[in-house]
C-alpha positions as CSV (number, residue, x, y, z in Angstrom):
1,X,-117.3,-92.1,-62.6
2,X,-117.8,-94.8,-65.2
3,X,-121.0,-93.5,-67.1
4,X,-122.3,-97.2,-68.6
5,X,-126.4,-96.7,-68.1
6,X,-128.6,-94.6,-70.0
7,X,-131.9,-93.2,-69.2
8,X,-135.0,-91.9,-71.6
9,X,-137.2,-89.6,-70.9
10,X,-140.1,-87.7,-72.4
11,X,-140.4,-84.3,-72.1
12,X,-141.9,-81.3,-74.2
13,X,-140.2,-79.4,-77.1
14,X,-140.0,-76.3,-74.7
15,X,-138.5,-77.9,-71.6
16,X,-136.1,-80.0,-73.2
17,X,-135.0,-76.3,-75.0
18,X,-134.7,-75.0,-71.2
19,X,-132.9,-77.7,-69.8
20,X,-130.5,-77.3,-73.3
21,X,-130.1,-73.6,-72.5
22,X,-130.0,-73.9,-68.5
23,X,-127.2,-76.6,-69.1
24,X,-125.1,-74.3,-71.4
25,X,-125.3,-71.3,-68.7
26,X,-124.0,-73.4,-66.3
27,X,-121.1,-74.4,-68.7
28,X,-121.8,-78.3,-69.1
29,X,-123.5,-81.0,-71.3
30,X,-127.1,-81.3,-71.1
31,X,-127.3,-85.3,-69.4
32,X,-124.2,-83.9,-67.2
33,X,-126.8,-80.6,-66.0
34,X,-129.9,-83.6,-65.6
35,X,-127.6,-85.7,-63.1
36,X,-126.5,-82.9,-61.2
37,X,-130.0,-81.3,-61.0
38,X,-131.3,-85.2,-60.1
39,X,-128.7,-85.7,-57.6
40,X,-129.5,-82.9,-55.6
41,X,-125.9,-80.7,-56.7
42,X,-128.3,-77.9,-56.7
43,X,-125.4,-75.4,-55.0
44,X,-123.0,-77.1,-57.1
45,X,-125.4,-75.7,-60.4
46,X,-126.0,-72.4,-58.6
47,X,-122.4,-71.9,-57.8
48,X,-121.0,-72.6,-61.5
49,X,-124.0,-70.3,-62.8
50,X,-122.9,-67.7,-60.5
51,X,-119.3,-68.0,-62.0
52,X,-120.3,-67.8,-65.1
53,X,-122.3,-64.5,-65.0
54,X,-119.0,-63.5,-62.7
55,X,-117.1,-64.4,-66.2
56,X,-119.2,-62.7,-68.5
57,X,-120.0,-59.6,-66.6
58,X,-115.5,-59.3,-66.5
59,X,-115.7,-59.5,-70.6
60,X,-118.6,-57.0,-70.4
61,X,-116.4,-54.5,-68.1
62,X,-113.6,-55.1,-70.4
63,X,-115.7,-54.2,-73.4
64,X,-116.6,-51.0,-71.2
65,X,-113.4,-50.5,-70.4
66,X,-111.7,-50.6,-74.3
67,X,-115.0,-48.2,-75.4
68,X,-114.9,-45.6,-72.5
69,X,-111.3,-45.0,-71.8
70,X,-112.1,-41.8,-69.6
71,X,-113.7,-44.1,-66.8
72,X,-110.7,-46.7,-66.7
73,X,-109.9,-46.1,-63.2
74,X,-113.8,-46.8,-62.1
75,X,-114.1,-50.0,-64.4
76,X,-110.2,-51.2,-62.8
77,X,-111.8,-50.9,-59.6
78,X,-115.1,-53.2,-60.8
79,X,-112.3,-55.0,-62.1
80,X,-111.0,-55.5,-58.6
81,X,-114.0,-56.6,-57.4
82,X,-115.2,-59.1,-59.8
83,X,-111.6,-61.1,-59.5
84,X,-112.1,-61.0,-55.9
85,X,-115.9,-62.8,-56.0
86,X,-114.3,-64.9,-58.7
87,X,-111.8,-66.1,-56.5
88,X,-114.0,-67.1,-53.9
89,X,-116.6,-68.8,-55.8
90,X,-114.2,-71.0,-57.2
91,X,-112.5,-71.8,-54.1
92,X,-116.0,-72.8,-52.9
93,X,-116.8,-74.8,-56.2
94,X,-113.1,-75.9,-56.5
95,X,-113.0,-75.2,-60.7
96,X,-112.8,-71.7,-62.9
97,X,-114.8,-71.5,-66.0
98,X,-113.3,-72.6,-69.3
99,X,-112.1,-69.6,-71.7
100,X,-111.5,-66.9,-68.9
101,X,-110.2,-64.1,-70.1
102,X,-106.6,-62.9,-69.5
103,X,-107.8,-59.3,-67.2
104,X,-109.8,-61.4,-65.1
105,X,-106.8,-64.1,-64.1
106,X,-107.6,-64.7,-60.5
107,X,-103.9,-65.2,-59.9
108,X,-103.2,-61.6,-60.4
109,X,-104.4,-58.7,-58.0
110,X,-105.0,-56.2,-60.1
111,X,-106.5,-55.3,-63.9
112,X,-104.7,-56.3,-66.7
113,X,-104.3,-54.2,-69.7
């Protein structure tokens, strides 16, 4: 898409901090967030949110998982789980988010270590 318009508008320290932070959750640039919010991609937004909490709540199980070593077998099996809702909310987005880490690897089935 050949981005060659621009558009200003006026909007409120506080908002434009929410759209700033919304934009970042969903892992893209604020004007790219606007458009798709705009355009009606709402399920697009929603879906890459969803993703990304999928992402971070991996790197918080393998924090979990490096701190509690007792409970491994448990936290493999959230492991499981989290690859597998990964897996299918890419397919329906058709992208992964950027920086995943190696244990969550939806090419694999199981935990890495």
């Amino acid at each position: 898409m050949n981005l060659d318009s621009t558009l200003q508008i006026r909007l409120s320290s506080e908002e434009k901090q929410a759209i700033r932070q919304q934009a970042r959750r969903a892992g893209m640039r604020s004007s790219e967030y606007v458009r798709q919010c705009a355009l009606s991609r709402g399920s697009i937004l929603h879906a890459q949110l969803f993703i990304n909490e999928l992402h971070r709540f991996g790197g918080l199980q393998q924090h979990l998982a490096l701190r509690c070593p007792q409970h491994r077998a448990q936290l493999d099996a959230v492991t499981i789980q989290i690859k597998k809702l990964l897996a299918d909310a890419q397919q329906v987005l058709g992208c992964q988010p950027a920086n995943m880490p190696p244990n969550l690897d939806t090419t694999q089935n199981g935990p890495t270590r």
